[in-house]
N, C-alpha and C positions, 0 to 999 in steps of 0.2 A: 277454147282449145286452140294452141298453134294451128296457122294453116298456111306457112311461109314455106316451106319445103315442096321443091320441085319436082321431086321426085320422092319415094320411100322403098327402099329395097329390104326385103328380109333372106336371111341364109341359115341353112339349119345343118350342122355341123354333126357325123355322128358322136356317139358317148365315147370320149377322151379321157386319158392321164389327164391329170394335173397340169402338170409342166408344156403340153400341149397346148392344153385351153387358156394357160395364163398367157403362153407364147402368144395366141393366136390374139387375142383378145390385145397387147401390148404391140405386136406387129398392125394391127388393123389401126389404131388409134395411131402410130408413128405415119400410116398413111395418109391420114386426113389432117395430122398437123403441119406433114409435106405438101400437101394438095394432090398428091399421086390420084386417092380416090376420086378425087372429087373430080381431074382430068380426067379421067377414064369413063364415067358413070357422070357427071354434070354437076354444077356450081349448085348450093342448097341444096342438096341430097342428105338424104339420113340413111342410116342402115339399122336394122335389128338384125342379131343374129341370136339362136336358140341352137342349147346342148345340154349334154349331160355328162356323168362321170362315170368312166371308167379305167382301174375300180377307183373305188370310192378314195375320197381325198378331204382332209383338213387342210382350208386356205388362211392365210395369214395377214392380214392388213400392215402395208408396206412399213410401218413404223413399228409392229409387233415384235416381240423378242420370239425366236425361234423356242429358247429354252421352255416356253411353256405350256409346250407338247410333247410327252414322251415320245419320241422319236423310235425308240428300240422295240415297244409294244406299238406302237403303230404300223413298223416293220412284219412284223407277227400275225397281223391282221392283216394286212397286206392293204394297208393305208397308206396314200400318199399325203407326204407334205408340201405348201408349194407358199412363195407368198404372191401378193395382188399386186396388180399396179397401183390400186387404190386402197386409203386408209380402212379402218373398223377396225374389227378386232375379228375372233377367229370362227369358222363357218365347216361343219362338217357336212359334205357335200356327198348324199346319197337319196336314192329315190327323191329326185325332186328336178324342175325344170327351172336352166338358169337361161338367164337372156344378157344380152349386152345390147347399148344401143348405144350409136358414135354419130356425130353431129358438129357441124360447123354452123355456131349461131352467134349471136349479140344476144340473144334471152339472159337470162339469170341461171344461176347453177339451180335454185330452188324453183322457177319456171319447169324448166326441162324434169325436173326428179318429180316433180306434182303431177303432169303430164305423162311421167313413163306409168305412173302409176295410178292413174284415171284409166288408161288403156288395161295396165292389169286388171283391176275391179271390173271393166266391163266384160272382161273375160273370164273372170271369175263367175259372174253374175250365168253366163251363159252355158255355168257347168252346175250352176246351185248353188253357189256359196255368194254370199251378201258380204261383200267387206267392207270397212267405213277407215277413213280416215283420222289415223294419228293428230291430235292439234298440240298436243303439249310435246316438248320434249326437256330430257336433263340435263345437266350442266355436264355434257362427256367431258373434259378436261378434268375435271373433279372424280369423274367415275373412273376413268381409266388410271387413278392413282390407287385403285383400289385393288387386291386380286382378282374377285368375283366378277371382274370386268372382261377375263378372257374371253369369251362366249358373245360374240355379235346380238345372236336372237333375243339377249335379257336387256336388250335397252332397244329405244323405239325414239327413231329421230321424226322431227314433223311430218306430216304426209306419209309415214309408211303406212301398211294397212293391217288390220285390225280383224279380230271377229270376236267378240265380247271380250274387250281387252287382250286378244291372246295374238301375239304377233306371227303374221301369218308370211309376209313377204317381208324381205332384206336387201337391201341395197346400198351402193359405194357408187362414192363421183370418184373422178381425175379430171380438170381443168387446167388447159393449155392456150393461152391465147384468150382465142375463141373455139378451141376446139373441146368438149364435152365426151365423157367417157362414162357411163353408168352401167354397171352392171348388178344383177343380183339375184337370188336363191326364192323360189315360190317352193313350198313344203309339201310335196306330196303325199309323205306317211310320218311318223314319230321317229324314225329313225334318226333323225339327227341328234335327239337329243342324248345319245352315246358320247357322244363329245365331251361328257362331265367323269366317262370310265379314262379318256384320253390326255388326262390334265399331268402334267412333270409332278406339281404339287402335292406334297404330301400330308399338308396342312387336311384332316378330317373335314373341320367346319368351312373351311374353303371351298372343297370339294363339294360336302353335302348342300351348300350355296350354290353353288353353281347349277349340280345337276335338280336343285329345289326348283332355282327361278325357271329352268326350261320346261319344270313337267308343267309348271302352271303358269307361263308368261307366255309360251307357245303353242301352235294349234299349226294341225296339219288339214289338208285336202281330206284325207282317209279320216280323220278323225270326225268331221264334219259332214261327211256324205256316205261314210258306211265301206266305199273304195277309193282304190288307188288309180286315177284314170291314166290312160295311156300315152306317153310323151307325147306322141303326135295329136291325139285328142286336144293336149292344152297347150301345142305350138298353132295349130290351124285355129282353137278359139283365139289366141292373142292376134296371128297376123288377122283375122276378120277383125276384131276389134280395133286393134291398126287402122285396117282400112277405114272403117267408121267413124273411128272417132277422129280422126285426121283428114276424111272425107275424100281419100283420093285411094285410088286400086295401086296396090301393094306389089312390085315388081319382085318375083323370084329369082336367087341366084344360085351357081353352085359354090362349091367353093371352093373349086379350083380356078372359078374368075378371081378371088379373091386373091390366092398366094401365087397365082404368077404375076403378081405384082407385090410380093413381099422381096 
């Protein structure tokens, strides 16, 4: 495990629009490829920050085409749409905790994404759920020539995590430099997998593909343990995990030290 970071800060944001969280998340990563953060808070520092959505929101991966979300019914539901600073493909973001972690490193992009997600697993592990690591992944360039590719959670890049094949956690780089952005969705309840009522597509077998691969490619907290645990329950197991597995005590912040320096 990394142990080169001077410091580790985590920030826990309440549940946000969309357009908030992407801001925030897009403002926090402009700061450490300025160096702003890292003058303020110390050279080698990382941060994690944890949030949720409010209300709920389909995110979009910065290369995605808008068109392949009904906009008008998501309007109706009172769904936001927003897109990422980072690639994938699309993520409907409810009942569930998301994390970001921003870093100034020389690692690898696949160092750092193995890493965020060793810390996930140990915190999973500390709520009941055994997750095990992804080792294959598909040829995404080829998948995402396909429709059935809308949906983030039906494809599993290396190191994501797992619980008998059922993709449990989702994540996105952005690399700058050396500065590292990764964000991404741990599945609290089945709810997301609505995302296949949410599709512009009128193609049936499209559709029935899409919402197929989610009921059986993915797997929730709730599905797995019986309940829905409470935000805070699996933001305090990740920052102890943090701590552990990084081996250094975890500095809290608010996050108003953060945006008066946006």
């Amino acid at each position: 495990m990394i142990s080169s970071f001077s410091t580790v800060y985590a920030v826990s944001t309440a549940a946000r629009d969309g357009k908030w969280n992407m801001a925030f998340d897009t403002n926090l990563f402009k700061l450490f490829r300025t160096g702003k953060f890292q003058k303020q808070f110390g050279n080698r520092s990382m941060i994690w920050r944890f949030y949720s959505w409010n209300p709920p929101a389909v995110s979009l991966g910065y290369g995605q085409r808008p068109g392949e979300i009904d906009g008008e019914l998501c309007r109706t539901r009172n769904i936001g749409i927003v897109k990422r600073p980072t690639g994938g493909r699309a993520v409907l973001h409810i009942d569930e905790l998301t994390y970001s972690v921003f870093v100034e490193t020389g690692e690898s992009n696949a160092t750092i994404y193995a890493m965020a997600h060793e810390i996930i697993r140990e915190a999973l592990l500390s709520l009941g759920v055994e997750a095990e690591f992804s080792r294959t992944a598909p040829d995404m360039r080829k998948r995402y020539d396909s429709a059935e590719s809308v949906s983030c959670f039906t494809a599993s890049a290396r190191n994501e995590l797992h619980v008998n094949g059922r993709k449990l956690v989702g994540s996105a780089q952005r690399r700058s430099n050396k500065v590292i952005l990764q964000h991404g969705s741990l599945l609290l309840s089945g709810r997301h997998k609505m995302l296949g009522e949410l599709l512009s597509c009128r193609d049936k077998k499209v559709r029935a593909a899409v919402t197929g691969d989610l009921a059986c490619k993915t797997v929730s907290v709730h599905e797995l343990t019986g309940s829905i645990p409470r935000f805070s329950t699996v933001r305090d197991a990740m920052i102890t995990a943090i701590s552990q597995e990084l081996k250094t005590e975890v500095q809290l912040l608010d996050e108003q030290d953060i945006t008066t320096l946006f």
